[in-house]
C-alpha positions as CSV (number, residue, x, y, z in Angstrom):
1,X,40.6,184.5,54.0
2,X,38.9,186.5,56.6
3,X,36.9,185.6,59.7
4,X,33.1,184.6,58.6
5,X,32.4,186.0,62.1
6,X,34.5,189.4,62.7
7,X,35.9,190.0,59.3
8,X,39.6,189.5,60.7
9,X,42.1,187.7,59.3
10,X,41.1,184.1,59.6
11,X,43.5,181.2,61.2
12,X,41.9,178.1,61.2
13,X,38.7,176.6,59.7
14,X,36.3,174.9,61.8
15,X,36.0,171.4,61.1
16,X,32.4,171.4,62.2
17,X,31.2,173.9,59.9
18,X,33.7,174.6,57.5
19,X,34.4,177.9,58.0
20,X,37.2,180.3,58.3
21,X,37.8,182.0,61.3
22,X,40.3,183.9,63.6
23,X,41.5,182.7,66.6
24,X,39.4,184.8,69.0
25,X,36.3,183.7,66.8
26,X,37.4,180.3,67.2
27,X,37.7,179.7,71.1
28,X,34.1,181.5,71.6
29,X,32.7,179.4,68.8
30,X,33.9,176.3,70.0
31,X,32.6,177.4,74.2
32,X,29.7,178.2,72.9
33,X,28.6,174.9,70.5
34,X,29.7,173.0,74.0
35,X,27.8,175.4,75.8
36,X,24.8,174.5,73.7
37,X,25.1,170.8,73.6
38,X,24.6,170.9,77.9
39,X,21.7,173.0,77.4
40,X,20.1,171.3,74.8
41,X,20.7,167.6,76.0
42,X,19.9,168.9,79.7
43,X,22.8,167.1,80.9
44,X,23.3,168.9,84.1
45,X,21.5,169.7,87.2
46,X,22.3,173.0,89.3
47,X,24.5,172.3,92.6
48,X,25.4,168.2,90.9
49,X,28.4,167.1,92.5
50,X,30.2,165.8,88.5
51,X,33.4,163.5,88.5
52,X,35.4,164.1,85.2
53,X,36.9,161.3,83.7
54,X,40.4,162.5,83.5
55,X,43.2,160.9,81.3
56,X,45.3,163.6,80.2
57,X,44.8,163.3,76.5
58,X,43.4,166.2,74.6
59,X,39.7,165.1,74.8
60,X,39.3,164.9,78.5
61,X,41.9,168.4,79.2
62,X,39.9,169.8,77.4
63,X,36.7,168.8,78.6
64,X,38.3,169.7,82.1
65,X,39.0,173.2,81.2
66,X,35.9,173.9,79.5
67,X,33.8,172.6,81.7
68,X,35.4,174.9,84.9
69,X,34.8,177.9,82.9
70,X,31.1,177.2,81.7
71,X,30.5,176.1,85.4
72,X,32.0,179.8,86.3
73,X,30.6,181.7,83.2
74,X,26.8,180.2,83.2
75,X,26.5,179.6,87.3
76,X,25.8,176.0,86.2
77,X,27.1,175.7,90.1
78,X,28.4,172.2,89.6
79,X,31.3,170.9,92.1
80,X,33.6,169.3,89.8
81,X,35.9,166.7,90.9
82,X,39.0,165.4,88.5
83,X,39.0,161.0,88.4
84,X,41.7,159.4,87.1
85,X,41.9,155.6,86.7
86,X,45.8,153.6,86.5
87,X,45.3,151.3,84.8
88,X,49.1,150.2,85.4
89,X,50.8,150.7,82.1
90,X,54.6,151.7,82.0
91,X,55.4,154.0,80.2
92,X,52.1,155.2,79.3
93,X,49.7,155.9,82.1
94,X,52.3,156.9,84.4
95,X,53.6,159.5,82.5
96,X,49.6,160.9,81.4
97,X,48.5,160.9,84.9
98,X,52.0,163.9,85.8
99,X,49.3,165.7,83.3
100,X,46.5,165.3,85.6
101,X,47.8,166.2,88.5
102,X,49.1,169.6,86.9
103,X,45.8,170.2,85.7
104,X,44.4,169.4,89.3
105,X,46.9,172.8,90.1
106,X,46.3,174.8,87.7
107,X,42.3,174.5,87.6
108,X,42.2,173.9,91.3
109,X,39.7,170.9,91.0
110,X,40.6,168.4,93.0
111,X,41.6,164.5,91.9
112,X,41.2,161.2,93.0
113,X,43.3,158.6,90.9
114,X,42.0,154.9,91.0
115,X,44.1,151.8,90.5
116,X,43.3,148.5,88.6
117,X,46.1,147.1,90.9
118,X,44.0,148.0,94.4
119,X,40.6,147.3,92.7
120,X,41.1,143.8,90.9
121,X,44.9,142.5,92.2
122,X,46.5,142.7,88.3
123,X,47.7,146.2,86.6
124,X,47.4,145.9,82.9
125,X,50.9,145.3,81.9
126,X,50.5,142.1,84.2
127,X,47.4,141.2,82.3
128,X,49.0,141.5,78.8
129,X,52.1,139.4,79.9
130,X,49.6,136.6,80.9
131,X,47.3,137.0,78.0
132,X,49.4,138.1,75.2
133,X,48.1,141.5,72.7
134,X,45.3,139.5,71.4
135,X,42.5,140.6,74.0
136,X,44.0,143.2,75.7
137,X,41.3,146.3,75.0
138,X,38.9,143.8,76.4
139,X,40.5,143.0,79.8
140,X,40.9,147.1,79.7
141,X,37.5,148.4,78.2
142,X,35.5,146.5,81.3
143,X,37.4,147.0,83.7
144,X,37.9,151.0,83.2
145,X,34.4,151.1,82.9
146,X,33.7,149.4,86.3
147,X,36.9,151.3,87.4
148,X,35.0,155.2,87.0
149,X,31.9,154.0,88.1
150,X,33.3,153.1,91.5
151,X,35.7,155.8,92.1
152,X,33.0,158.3,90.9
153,X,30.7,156.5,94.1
154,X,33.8,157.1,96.4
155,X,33.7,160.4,95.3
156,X,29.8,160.7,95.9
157,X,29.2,162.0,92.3
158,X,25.8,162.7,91.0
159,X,27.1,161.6,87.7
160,X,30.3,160.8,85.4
161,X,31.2,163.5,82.1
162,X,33.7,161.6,79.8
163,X,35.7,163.6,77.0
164,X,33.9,161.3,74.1
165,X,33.8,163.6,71.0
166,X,32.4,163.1,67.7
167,X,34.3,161.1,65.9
168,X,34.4,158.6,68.8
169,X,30.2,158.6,68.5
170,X,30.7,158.3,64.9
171,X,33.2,154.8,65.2
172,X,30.9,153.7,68.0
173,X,28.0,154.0,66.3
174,X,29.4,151.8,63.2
175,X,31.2,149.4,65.4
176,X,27.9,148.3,66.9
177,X,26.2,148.4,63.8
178,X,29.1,146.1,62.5
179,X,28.8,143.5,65.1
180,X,25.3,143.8,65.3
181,X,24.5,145.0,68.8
182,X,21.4,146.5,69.2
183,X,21.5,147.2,73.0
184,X,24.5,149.0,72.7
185,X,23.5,150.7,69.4
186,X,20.1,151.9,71.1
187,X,22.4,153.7,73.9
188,X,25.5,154.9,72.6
189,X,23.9,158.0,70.8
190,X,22.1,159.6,73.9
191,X,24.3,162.5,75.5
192,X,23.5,160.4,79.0
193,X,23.6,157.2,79.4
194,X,22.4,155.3,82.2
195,X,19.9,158.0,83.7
196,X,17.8,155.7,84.5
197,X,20.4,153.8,86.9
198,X,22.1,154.9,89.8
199,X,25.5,156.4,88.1
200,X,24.6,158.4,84.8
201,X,27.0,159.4,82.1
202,X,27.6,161.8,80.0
203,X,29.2,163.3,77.0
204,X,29.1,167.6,76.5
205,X,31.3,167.1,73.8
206,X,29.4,164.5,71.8
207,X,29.2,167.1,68.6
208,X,32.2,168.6,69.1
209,X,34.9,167.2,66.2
210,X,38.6,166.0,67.3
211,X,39.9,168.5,64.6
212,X,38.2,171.5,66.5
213,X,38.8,169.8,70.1
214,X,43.5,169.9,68.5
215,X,42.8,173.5,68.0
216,X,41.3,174.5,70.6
217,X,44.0,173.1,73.3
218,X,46.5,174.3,71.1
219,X,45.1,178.0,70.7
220,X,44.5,177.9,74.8
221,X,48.1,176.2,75.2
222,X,46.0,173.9,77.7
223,X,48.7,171.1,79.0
224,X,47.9,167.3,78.0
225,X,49.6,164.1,77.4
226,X,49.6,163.0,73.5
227,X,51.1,159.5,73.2
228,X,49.0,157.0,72.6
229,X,48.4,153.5,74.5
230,X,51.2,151.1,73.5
231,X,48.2,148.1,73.7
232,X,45.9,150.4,71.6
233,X,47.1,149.5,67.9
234,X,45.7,146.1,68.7
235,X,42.6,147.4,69.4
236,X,39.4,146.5,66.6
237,X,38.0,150.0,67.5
238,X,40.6,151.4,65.4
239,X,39.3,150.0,61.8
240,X,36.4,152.4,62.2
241,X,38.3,154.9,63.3
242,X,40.6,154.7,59.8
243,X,37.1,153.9,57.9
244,X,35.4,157.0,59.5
245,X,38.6,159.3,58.6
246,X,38.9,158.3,55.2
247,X,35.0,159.0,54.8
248,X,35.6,162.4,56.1
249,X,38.1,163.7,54.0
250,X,35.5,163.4,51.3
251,X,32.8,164.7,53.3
252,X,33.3,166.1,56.7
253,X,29.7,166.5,57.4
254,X,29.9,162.0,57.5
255,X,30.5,162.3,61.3
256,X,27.4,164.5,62.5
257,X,25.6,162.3,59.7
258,X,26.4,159.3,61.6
259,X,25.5,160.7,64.4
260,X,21.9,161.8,63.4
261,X,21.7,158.3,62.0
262,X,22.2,156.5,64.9
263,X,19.9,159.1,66.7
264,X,16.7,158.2,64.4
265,X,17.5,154.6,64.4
266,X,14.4,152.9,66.3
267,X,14.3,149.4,66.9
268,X,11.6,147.0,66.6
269,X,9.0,146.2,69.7
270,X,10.1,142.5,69.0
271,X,13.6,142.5,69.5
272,X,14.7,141.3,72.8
273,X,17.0,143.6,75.1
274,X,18.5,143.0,77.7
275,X,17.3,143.2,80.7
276,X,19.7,145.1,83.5
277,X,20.3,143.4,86.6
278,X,23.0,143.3,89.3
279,X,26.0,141.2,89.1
280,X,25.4,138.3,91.7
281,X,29.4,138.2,93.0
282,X,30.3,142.3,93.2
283,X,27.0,144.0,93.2
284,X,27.9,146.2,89.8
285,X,25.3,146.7,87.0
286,X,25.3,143.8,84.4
287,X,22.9,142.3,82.1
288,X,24.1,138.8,83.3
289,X,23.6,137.5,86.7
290,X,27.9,137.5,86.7
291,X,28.9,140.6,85.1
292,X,32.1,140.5,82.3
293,X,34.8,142.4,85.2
294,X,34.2,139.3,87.5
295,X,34.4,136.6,84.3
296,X,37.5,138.2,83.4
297,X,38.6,137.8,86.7
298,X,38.2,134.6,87.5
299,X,39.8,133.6,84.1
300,X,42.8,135.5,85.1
301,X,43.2,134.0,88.8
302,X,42.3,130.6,87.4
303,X,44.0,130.5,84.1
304,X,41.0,130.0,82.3
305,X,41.9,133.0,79.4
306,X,38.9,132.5,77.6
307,X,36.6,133.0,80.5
308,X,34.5,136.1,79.5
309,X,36.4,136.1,76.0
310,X,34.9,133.4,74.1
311,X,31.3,132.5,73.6
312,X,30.8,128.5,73.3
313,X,28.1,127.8,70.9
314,X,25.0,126.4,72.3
315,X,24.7,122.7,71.3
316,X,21.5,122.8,69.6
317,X,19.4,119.5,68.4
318,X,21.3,117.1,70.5
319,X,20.9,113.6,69.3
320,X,18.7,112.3,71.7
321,X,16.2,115.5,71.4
322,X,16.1,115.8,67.3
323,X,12.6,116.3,65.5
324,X,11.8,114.3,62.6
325,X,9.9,117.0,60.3
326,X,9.3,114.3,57.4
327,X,8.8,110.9,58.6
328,X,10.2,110.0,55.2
329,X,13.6,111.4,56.2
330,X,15.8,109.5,58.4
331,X,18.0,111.0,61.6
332,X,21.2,110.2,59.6
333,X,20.7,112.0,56.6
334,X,20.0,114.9,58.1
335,X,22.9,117.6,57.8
336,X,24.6,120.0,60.2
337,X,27.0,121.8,61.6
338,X,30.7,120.0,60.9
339,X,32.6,122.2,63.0
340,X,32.5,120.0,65.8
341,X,32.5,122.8,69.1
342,X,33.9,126.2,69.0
343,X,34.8,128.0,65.9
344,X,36.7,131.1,66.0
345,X,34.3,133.6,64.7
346,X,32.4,133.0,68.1
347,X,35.3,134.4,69.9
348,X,34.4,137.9,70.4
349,X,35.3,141.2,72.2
350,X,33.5,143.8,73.7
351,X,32.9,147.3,72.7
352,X,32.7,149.2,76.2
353,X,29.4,151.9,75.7
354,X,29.7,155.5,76.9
């Protein structure tokens, strides 16, 4: 096969488009399409001081390197800053994080790692020996999320790039459509989320496939960690991820076509959202007046493990407060629920937005 761009001998077929290529082809290709997707989603402003969310996996290296030679290439004249969260996993994080910091070396952008242990007094692997493997990507999911957000204000960062690709808009997208959660499902398309808040985030390689993303580090020998989380096979996340695969080896156009449709979904005037507040004990961004970090917290320090876990089911039609709709029908023949309290299907975890 030859390159569909030069005419060379091709090496590797873009998973994006399907077409052969050579490797030279490739690597300006896949600059470019990134290239493109910051243009065209406006997702930086000239001189913005940008915190990369570094974990040293493939995704965010990547994003890492490409991002310090657009910067250099376009004059985007962003001061990028590497941020690293610990999350306290032996083993795992440890080991990712030796990436990092040789990345902070070679690129010469400077890190700032962030600990669970100095921000909310328990590392994950003491977490998941209190909780057990049930509800682990929970616990992890908020408190990351919390996690970046501060260190990027430490940092003074305009805003937060994460190395979220396509496939992982593609799972999010049908996650959130499975458990029905519009707020979520109305954000976690956009390029940027959260522009409208103080800390903005956002994703230049939203269109970029994980395929494409392998080849690339592999052509530019960039140096990343590839082991994955030893919690993460627990994780619910990673039925989509199976469901979306097997989808694309039929058609590899499903994950842009998820994409789009999650893009054109609109919802209706009528349904309620959420309304976004600040969290009454620690001051962070919540649609609750105590946000999900400090409810997981306070079930960890007090024992309570299904403190921000479980949802108890709101006792509706108490006895004392039933209606009467026929006046023929008496209060005792009137059926309901049997369950008697919490059922398990209201236990439910969270799917952390981009």
């Amino acid at each position: 096969m030859k390159c569909y761009q030069c005419g060379e001998r091709a090496s590797v077929k873009c998973a994006k488009t399907n077409e052969p290529t050579c490797v030279a082809c490739f690597v300006k290709w896949f600059e470019e399409d990134v290239h493109k997707t910051i243009l065209t989603c406006s997702i930086f402003k000239h001189g913005e001081r940008v915190a990369i969310g570094a974990s040293g996996g493939k995704d965010s290296t990547v994003l890492a390197y490409v991002l310090n030679k657009l910067n250099r290439d376009y004059d985007y004249g962003l001061d990028l800053l590497l941020l690293s969260i610990d999350e306290g996993i032996t083993g795992y994080r440890d080991d990712s994080l030796k990436a990092v910091e040789r990345n902070e070396v070679e690129y010469g952008i400077p890190l700032t790692i962030v600990s669970y242990k100095d921000l909310y007094g328990w590392t994950m692997d003491e977490i998941v020996s209190k909780i057990g493997k049930k509800n682990n990507c929970t616990f992890c999911g908020v408190f990351r999320r919390q996690a970046l957000d501060r260190g990027a204000f430490k940092l003074g960062a305009a805003k937060i790039v994460t190395g979220h690709n396509a496939d992982d808009m593609a799972e999010t997208i049908l996650l959130n459509v499975l458990r029905g959660d519009v707020g979520r499902l109305q954000r976690c398309t956009n390029a940027i989320t959260g522009a409208d808040g103080t800390l903005p985030r956002a994703k230049p390689l939203k269109y970029s496939y994980e395929k494409d993303i392998v080849m690339y580090a592999h052509f530019k020998k960039l140096d990343y960690f590839c082991t994955e989380c030893i919690y993460a096979p627990n994780a619910y996340r990673n039925n989509a991820r199976v469901y979306v695969k097997d989808l694309e080896r039929v058609r590899p156009q499903v994950i842009l076509d998820l994409i789009r449709s999650g893009e054109s979904l609109a919802i209706r005037s009528e349904v309620e959202m959420p309304q976004v507040s600040n969290c009454t004990r620690c001051g962070y961004i919540s649609s609750q007046a105590v946000c999900k970090a400090c409810l997981l917290l306070e079930g960890l320090n007090t024992n309570d493990l299904t403190l921000g876990i479980s949802k108890k089911r709101k006792q509706k039609n108490k006895p004392e407060e039933k209606l009467i709709i026929n006046e023929a029908e008496k209060p005792e023949e009137r059926s309901g629920c049997s369950s008697g309290g919490n059922c398990g299907c209201d236990s439910n975890g969270v799917v952390v937005d981009f």
